[in-house]
C-alpha positions as a printed Julia matrix, in Angstrom:
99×3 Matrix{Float64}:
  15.04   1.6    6.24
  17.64   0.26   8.12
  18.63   3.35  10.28
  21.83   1.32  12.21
  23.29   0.7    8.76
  22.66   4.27   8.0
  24.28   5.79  11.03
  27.09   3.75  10.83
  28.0    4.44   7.53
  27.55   8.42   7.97
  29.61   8.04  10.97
  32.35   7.09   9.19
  32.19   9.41   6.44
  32.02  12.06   9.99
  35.53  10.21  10.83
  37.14  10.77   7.76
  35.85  14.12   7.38
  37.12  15.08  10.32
  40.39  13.09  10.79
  43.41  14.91  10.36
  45.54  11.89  11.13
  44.89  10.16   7.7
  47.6    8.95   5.39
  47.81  12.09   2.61
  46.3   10.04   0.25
  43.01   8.7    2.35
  42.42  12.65   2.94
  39.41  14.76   1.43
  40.29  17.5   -0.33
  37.38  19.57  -0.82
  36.9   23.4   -0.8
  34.0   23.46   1.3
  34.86  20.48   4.01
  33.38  22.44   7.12
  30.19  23.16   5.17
  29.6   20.02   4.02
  30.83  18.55   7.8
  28.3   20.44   9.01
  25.69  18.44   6.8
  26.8   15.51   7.66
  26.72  16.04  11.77
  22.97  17.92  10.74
  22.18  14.4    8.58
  23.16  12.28  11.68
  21.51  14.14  13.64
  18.06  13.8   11.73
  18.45  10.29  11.2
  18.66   9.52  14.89
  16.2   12.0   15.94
  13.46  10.22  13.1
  14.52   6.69  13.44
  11.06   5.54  14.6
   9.53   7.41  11.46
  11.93   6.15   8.81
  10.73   2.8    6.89
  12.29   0.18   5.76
  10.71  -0.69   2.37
  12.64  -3.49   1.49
  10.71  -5.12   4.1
   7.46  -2.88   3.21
   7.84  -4.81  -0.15
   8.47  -8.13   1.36
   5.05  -8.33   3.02
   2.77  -6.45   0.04
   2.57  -3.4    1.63
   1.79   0.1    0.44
   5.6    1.8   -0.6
   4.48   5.14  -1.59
   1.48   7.68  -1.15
   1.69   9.07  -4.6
  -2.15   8.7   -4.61
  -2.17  10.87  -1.52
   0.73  13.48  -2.67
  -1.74  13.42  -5.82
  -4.85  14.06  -4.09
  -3.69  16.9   -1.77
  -1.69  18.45  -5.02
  -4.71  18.93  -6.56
  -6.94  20.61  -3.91
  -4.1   23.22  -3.29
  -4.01  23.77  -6.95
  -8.13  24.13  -7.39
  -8.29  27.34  -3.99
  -4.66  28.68  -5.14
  -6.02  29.55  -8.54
  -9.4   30.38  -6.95
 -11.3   27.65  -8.72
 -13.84  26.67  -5.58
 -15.77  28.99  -3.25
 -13.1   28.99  -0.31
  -9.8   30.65  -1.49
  -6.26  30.12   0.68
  -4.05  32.73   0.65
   0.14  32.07   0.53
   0.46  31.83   4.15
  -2.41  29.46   4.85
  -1.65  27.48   2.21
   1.99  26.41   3.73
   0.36  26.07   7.24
């Protein structure tokens, strides 16, 4: 939830990603460092772009308030299930279904 914190932090992982100054032993060494550089800038990039949609439930949980939407995730699981499997009248098809 706290999306400053969050930034910050992935920002520096960005720096020593792509830092070629570093001391040899403060270097990555991993086989697929533009891949995963890539994640990280695409990470960033989501972050900042959804800051306004990200929670913070540490202070969700402060104040009593609802955490998850299991109930919800639950709910709508189940009605896909039922006109996947063609158990009511009204039947989606694959494509409607991810719509």
């Amino acid at each position: 939830g706290n999306v400053e914190s969050a930034l910050e932090r992935l920002d520096e992982c960005y720096v020593v990603l792509i830092d070629d100054d570093l001391d040899v032993n403060e270097k990555l060494h991993y086989k697929n460092k533009k891949k995963l550089v890539k994640h990280v800038e695409e990470l960033m990039t989501y972050v900042e772009n959804n800051r306004h949609l990200i929670p913070n439930y540490g202070e969700r949980w402060r104040y009593n308030e609802t955490i998850a939407s299991s109930f919800v995730e639950s709910t709508v699981n189940e009605v896909i299930t039922k006109r996947m499997v063609k158990k009511q009248q009204m039947q989606w098809s694959s494509i409607g279904a991810s719509m």
